[in-house]
N, C-alpha and C positions, 0 to 999 in steps of 0.2 A: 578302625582308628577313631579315635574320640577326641576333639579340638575343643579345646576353652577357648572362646572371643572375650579379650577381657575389654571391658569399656566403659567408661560413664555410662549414668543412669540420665534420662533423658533428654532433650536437646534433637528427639525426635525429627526437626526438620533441618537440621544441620546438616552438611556435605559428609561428613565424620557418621552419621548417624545413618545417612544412608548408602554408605559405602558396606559397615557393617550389616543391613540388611540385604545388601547383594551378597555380599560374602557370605554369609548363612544362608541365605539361599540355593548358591552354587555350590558350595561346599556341601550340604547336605544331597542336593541332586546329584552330586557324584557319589554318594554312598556312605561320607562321613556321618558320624553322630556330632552336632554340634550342638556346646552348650553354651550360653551366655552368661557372662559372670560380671559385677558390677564389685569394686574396690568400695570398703569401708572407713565410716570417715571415726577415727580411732580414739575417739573421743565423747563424754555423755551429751546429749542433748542441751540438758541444764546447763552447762560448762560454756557450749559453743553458744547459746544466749546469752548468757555474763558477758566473753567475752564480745562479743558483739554491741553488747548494749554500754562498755566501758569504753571500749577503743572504736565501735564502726568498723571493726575489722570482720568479715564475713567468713571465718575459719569451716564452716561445709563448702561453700563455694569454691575454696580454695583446696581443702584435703580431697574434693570432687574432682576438682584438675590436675592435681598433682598429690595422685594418695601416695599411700605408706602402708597401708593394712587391707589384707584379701582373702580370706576363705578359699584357698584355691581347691577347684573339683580335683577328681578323678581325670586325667587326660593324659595324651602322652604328647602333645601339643599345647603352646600355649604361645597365644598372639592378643599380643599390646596392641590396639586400633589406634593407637595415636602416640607419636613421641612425648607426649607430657608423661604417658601409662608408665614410662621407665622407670622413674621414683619409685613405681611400687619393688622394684628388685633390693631397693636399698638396704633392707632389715630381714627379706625372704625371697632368696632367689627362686620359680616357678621350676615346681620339682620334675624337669620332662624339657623337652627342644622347646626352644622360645623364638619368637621373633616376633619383628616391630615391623609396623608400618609409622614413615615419616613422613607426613602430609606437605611440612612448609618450616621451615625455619625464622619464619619473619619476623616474629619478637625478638630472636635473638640478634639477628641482622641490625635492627632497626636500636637495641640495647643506647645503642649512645649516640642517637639523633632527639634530644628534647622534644621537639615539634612532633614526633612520631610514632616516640619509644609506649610500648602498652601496658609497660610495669608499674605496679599499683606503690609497691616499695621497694626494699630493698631484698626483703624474703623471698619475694616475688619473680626478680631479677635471679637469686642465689637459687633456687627452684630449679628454673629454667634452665639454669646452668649445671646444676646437679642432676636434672632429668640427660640433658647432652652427654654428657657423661655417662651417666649409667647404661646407653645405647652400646659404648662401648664394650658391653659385658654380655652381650645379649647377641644369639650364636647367627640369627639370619636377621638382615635388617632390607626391609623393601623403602622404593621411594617412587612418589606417586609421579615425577617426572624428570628429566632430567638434570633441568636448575635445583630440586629439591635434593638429588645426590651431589652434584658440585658441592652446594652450598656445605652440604655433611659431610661430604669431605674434606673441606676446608676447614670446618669447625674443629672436627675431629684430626686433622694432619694422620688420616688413615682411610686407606677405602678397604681393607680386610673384607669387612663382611658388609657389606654395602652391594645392593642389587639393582639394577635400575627397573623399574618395570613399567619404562613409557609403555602405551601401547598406542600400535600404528595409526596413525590420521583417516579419517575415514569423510572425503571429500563429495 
């Protein structure tokens, strides 16, 4: 069996970044082929400077967090490492079982606290919100702790495909 890990491109010392290198790790130890795949940002080079140097608006940083475009491999698996990776189903659903891992919802939580909220605009916010969303399309969804499936549940008013995968304490 052959798994796509689809993830941003690096960020290297992130919690996200080194989940994904356990996950290929382990996953290949037990016999899978795994491939890593990284979302395209759908746009020319030249274009995302323009716009950048007009507005200050940083559109790779942003298409990096919440893409839209991906060359997906060969697999018959296909795992989003992070709830923002959902966007990418918006325009190409991953042709093969899909599932997400959902780290935290706290941007969302946090949307209408001023003092807190981490939304840059209003895109930003609608994003995040359309990434929540699209989880709902997407056939096995993990959550790295309990409060992180509450939360998705509540967001979502569905726990369908929601899996909790605390693992035990280890004192």
């Amino acid at each position: 069996m052959r798994i796509a890990l689809i993830t941003k491109p690096g960020h290297t010392d992130s919690g996200v970044s080194c989940y994904t290198r356990n996950l290929e790790h382990n996953l290949s130890s037990l016999g899978y082929k795994v491939v890593l795949v990284h979302p395209e940002v759908p746009l020319p080079r030249w274009l995302l400077k323009l716009i950048h140097n007009l507005s200050g608006w940083d559109l790779e940083t942003f298409f990096t967090n919440y893409p839209i475009w991906i060359q997906y491999p060969e697999a018959d698996v296909f795992h989003l490492i992070s709830q923002n990776m959902a966007t990418i189903t918006l325009f190409r659903k991953p042709p093969g079982q899909t599932l997400i891992t959902v780290h935290d919802l706290i941007p969302w939580a946090l949307r209408n606290d001023p003092p807190l909220r981490v939304y840059q605009n209003k895109v930003h916010k609608f994003f995040d919100w359309l990434a929540l969303q699209r989880i709902r399309r997407i056939e096995w969804v993990i959550t790295n702790s309990r409060y992180s499936a509450d939360m998705l549940i509540s967001a979502l008013h569905s726990k369908s495909n929601v899996i909790d995968n605390v693992s035990p304490r280890v004192d």
